[in-house]
Every structure is written in C-alpha cells, then in structure tokens.
C-alpha beads as a LAMMPS data file, in Angstrom:
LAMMPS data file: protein, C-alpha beads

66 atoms
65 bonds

1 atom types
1 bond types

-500.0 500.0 xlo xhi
-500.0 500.0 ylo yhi
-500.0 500.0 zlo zhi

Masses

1 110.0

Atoms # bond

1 1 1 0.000 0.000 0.000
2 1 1 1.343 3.393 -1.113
3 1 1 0.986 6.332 0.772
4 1 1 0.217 10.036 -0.902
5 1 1 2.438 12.265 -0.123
6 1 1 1.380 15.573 1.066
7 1 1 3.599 18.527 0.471
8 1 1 3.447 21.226 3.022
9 1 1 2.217 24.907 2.274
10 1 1 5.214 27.265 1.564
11 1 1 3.546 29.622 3.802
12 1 1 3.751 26.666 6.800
13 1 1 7.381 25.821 5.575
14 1 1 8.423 29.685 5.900
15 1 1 6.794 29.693 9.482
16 1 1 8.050 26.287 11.025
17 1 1 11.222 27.805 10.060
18 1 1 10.311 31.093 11.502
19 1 1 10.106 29.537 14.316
20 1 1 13.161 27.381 14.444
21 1 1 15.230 30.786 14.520
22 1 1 13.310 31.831 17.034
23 1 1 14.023 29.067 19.387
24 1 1 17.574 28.984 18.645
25 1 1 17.573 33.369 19.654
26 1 1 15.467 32.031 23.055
27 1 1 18.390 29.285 23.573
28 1 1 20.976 31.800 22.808
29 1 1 19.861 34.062 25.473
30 1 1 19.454 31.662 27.970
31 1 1 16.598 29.672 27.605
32 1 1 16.784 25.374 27.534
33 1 1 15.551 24.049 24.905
34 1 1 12.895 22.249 25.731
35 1 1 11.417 25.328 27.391
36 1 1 12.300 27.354 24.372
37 1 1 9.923 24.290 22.447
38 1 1 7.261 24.289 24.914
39 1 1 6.810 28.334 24.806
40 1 1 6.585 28.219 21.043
41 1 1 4.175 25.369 21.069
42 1 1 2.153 27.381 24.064
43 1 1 2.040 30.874 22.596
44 1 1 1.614 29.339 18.516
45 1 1 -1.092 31.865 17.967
46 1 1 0.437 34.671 18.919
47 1 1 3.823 33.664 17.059
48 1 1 2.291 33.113 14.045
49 1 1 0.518 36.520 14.003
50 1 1 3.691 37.753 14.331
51 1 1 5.113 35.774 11.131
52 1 1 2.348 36.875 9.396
53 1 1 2.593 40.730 10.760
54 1 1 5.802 40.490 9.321
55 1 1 8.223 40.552 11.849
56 1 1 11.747 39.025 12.055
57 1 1 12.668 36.450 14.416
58 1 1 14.958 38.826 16.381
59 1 1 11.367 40.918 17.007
60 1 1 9.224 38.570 18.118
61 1 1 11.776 37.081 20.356
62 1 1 12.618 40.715 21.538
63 1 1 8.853 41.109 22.109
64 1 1 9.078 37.339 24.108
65 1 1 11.570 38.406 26.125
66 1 1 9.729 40.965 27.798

Bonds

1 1 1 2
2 1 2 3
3 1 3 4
4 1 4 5
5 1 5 6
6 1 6 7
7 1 7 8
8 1 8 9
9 1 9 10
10 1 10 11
11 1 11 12
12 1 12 13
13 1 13 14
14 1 14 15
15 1 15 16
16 1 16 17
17 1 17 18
18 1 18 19
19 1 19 20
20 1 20 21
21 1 21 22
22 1 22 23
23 1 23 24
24 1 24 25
25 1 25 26
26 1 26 27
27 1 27 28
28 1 28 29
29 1 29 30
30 1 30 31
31 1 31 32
32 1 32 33
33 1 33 34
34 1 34 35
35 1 35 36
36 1 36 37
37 1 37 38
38 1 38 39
39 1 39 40
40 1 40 41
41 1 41 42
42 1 42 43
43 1 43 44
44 1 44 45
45 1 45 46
46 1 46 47
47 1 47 48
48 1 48 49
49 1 49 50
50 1 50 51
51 1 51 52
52 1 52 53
53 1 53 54
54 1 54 55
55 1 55 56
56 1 56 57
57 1 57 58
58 1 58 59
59 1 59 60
60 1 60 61
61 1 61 62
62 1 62 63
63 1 63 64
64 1 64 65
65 1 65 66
C-alpha cells in the first residue's frame, strides 16, 4: 500500500522555520531548549501573528523576552 504524499504549504514551511530561529535566539539568550519548544508550542497563535505581521525572528523574540 502506497501512501500520498502531502507537500506542506510554503507559507507553513516559511513559518516552522520562523520559528526554528526563534528558538535557537530564546536558547541563545538563555533559555533550555525544551522550554524554548514548549513556549513556542504554548504561545503558537500569537507567534504566528507575528510571522504573518511580518516581523523578524529577532522581534518577536525581543517582544518574548519581555
């Protein structure tokens, strides 16, 4: 039995790795990992109005930080 492959929206491509850079500026100023993970994963909404507002990684993890 084959399986279809499904190829992922640019738009969710661009924001998964959005959010990868994100983590890795949350783990760079401190932040484990998996906490890093888990905030992403908590506050998704919010992140990804952010993406789509336009702003870098460096902002929204600015705006994070807070």
């Amino acid at each position: 039995m084959s399986r279809k492959h499904e190829s992922l929206d640019p738009d969710e491509v661009a924001l998964i790795q959005w959010c990868t850079e994100v983590e890795e500026l949350f783990v760079k100023a401190g932040a484990p990992r998996g906490e890093a993970q888990q905030y992403i994963e908590d506050e998704a909404e919010w992140l990804t109005d952010m993406f789509y507002e336009g702003l870098s990684p460096e902002e929204a993890a600015k705006a994070a930080l807070k």
